[in-house]
Each structure stands twice: as structure tokens, then as C-alpha cells.
C-alpha positions as CSV (number, residue, x, y, z in Angstrom):
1,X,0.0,0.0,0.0
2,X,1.4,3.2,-1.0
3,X,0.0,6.5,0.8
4,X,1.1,10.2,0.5
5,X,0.2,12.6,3.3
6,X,0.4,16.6,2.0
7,X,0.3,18.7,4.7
8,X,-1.8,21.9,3.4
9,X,0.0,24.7,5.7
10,X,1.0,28.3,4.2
11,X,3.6,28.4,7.6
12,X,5.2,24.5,6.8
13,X,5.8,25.2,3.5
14,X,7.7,28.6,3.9
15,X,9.6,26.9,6.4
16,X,8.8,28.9,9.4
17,X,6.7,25.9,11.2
18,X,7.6,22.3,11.5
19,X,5.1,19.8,9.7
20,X,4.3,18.0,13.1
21,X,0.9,17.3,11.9
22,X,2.3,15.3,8.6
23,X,5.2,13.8,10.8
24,X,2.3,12.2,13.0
25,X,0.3,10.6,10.4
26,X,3.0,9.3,8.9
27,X,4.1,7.3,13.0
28,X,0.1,6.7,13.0
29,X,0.5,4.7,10.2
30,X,3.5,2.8,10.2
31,X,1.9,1.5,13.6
32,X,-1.3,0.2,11.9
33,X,-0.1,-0.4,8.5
34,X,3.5,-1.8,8.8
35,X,4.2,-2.8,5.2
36,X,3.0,0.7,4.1
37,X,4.8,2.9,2.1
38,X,4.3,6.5,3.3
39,X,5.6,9.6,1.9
40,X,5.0,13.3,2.7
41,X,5.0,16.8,1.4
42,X,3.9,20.1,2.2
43,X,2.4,23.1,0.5
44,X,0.8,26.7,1.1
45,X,-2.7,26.8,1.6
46,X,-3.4,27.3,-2.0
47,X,-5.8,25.6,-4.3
48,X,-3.9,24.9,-6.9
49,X,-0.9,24.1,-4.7
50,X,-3.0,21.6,-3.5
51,X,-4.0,20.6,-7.1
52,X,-1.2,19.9,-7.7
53,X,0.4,17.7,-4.7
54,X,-2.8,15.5,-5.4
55,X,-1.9,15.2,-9.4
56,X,1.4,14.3,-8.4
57,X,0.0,11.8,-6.2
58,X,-2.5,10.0,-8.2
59,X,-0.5,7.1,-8.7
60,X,-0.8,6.0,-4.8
61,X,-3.4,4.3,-3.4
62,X,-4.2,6.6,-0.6
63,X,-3.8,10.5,-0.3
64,X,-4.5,12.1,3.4
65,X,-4.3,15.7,3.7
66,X,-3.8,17.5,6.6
67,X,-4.7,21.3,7.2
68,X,-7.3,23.7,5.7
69,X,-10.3,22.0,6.8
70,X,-11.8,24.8,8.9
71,X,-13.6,28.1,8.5
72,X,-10.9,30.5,8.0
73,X,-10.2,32.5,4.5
74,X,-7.2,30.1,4.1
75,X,-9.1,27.1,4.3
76,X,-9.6,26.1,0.9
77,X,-8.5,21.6,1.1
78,X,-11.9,20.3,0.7
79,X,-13.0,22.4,-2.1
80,X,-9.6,21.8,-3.7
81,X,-10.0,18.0,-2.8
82,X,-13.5,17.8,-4.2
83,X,-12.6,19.4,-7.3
84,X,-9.7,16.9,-7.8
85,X,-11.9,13.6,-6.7
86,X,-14.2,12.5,-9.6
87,X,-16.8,10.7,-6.9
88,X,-17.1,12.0,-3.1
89,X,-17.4,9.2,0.0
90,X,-19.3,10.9,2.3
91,X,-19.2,8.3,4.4
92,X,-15.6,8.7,5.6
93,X,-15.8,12.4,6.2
94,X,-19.2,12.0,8.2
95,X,-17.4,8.8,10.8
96,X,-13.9,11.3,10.7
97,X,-16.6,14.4,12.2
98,X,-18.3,12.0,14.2
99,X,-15.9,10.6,16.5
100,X,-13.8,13.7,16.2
101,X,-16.9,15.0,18.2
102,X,-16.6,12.5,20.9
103,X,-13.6,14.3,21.7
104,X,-14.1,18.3,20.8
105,X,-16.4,20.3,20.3
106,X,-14.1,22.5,17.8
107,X,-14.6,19.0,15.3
108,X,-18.3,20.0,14.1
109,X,-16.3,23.1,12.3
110,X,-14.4,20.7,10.1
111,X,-15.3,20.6,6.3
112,X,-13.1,17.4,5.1
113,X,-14.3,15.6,2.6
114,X,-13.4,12.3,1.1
115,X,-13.4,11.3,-2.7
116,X,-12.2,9.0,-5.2
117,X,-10.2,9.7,-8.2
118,X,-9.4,6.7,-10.3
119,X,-7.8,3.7,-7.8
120,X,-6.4,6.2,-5.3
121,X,-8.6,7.5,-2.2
122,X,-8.2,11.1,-1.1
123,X,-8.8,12.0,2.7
124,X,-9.1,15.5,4.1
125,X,-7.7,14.9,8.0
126,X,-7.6,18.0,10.6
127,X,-4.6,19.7,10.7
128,X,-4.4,19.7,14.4
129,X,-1.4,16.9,15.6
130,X,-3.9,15.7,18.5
131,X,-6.2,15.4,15.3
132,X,-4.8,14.4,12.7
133,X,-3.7,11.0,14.3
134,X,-7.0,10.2,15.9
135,X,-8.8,10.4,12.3
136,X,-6.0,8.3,11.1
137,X,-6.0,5.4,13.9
138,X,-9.6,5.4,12.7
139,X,-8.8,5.3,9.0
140,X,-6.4,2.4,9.4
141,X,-9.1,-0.6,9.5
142,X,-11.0,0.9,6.6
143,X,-8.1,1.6,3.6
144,X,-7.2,-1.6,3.1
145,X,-10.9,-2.9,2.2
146,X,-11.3,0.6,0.3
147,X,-8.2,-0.2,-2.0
148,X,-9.4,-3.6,-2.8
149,X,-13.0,-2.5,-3.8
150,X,-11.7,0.4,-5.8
151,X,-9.2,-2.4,-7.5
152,X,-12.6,-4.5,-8.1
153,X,-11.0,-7.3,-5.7
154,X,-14.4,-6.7,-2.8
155,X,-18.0,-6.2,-2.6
């Protein structure tokens, strides 16, 4: 399994911020999902930054983003994510929320989405570090099973 994480963070990618967010992920899952290959980058909170990074990543079988998810002006990952996926999965983005909000409050103001582009799922994860690796301890069980039904191997 091949993932790429793309941290979406105007502050990482000039430098001036460390990518702790991205780093976590990437510890999350190599925990759950030892044979995985992970690989990260980072860009500015920019849709077609963000474009970009998930062009570039098409080729894997799983994209998580982290960052731009919320309400501010900057915040611009799901529309950038829903633009690049040809068929949303709602279904991901409404469990991420939902047991996000087991454990704040600030989780009903995330807008990730989830989508489908080709064989390669695209996730939208907080970019809070505490967040970020909850959603993906709860993405592990589910990718595996979502590769093979987008590769036609499950029902």
C-alpha cells in the first residue's frame, strides 16, 4: 500500500513551522499499517498548490491531507479535494466528524471531505497533531478494504 500525506500549511511550507501534523500521520501509520509505504510533502494553503500535490499523487493508493479544513479565509483543502476527486465518499468524512466530536467540540467546524479519483482515495484529516492522528488510527481498519473495492477485488 502506497500513501502520500500533503500537509496543506502556508507556515510549513515557507519553512517557518515544522510539519508536526504530517510527521504524525505518517508514526500513526506505520503502527497500523507496517508494510506501508508512506511519503509526505507540504504546501501553502493554496488551491492549486493543493492541485497539484494530489496530481502528483494519483498514482498511490491513498492521499491524506492534513490542514485547511476549517472556516478561515485560508481554508480552501476540501474544495480543492472535491474538485480533484471524480466521486465523493461521504461516508468517511461524516465517521472522521463523528468521532472527532466524541472528543471536541471545535470538530463540528471541520469541512473534510473524502473522494475518489481513479484507484487512489483522497482523505481530508484536521490539521491539528492531537487530530490528525485520531482520524488516522480510525482510517487504518477501513483503507485496506477501500483499495481492494476500488481495484474490483471486494464487494
Amino acid at each position: 500500500m502506497k500513501i502520500l500525506v500533503v500537509t496543506v500549511s502556508d507556515r510549513a511550507a515557507a519553512g517557518v513551522y515544522e510539519d508536526r501534523s504530517g510527521a504524525a500521520i505518517e508514526k500513526t501509520l506505520k503502527e497500523l499499517l507496517p508494510d506501508a509505504e508512506v511519503s509526505r510533502t507540504v504546501v501553502p494553503d493554496e488551491s492549486a498548490e493543493i492541485g497539484r500535490a494530489l496530481e502528483k499523487g494519483i498514482a498511490v493508493d491513498v492521499i491524506l491531507t492534513t490542514g485547511g479544513t476549517g472556516i478561515g479565509p485560508r481554508d480552501v483543502t476540501p474544495e480543492a479535494t472535491a474538485q480533484f476527486c471524480k466521486r465523493l465518499v461521504p461516508g468517511i468524512a461524516e465517521m472522521l466528524r463523528a468521532e472527532s466530536l466524541k472528543q471536541t467540540p471545535g470538530a463540528a467546524l471541520s469541512r473534510g471531505v473524502a473522494g475518489v479519483r481513479g484507484k487512489t482515495l483522497v482523505v481530508n484529516l484536521p490539521g491539528s497533531v492531537r487530530g490528525a492522528e485520531f482520524c488516522a488510527r480510525l482510517l487504518g481498519p477501513v483503507l485496506k478494504h477501500a483499495i481492494e473495492m476500488m481495484a474490483g477485488k471486494s464487494h
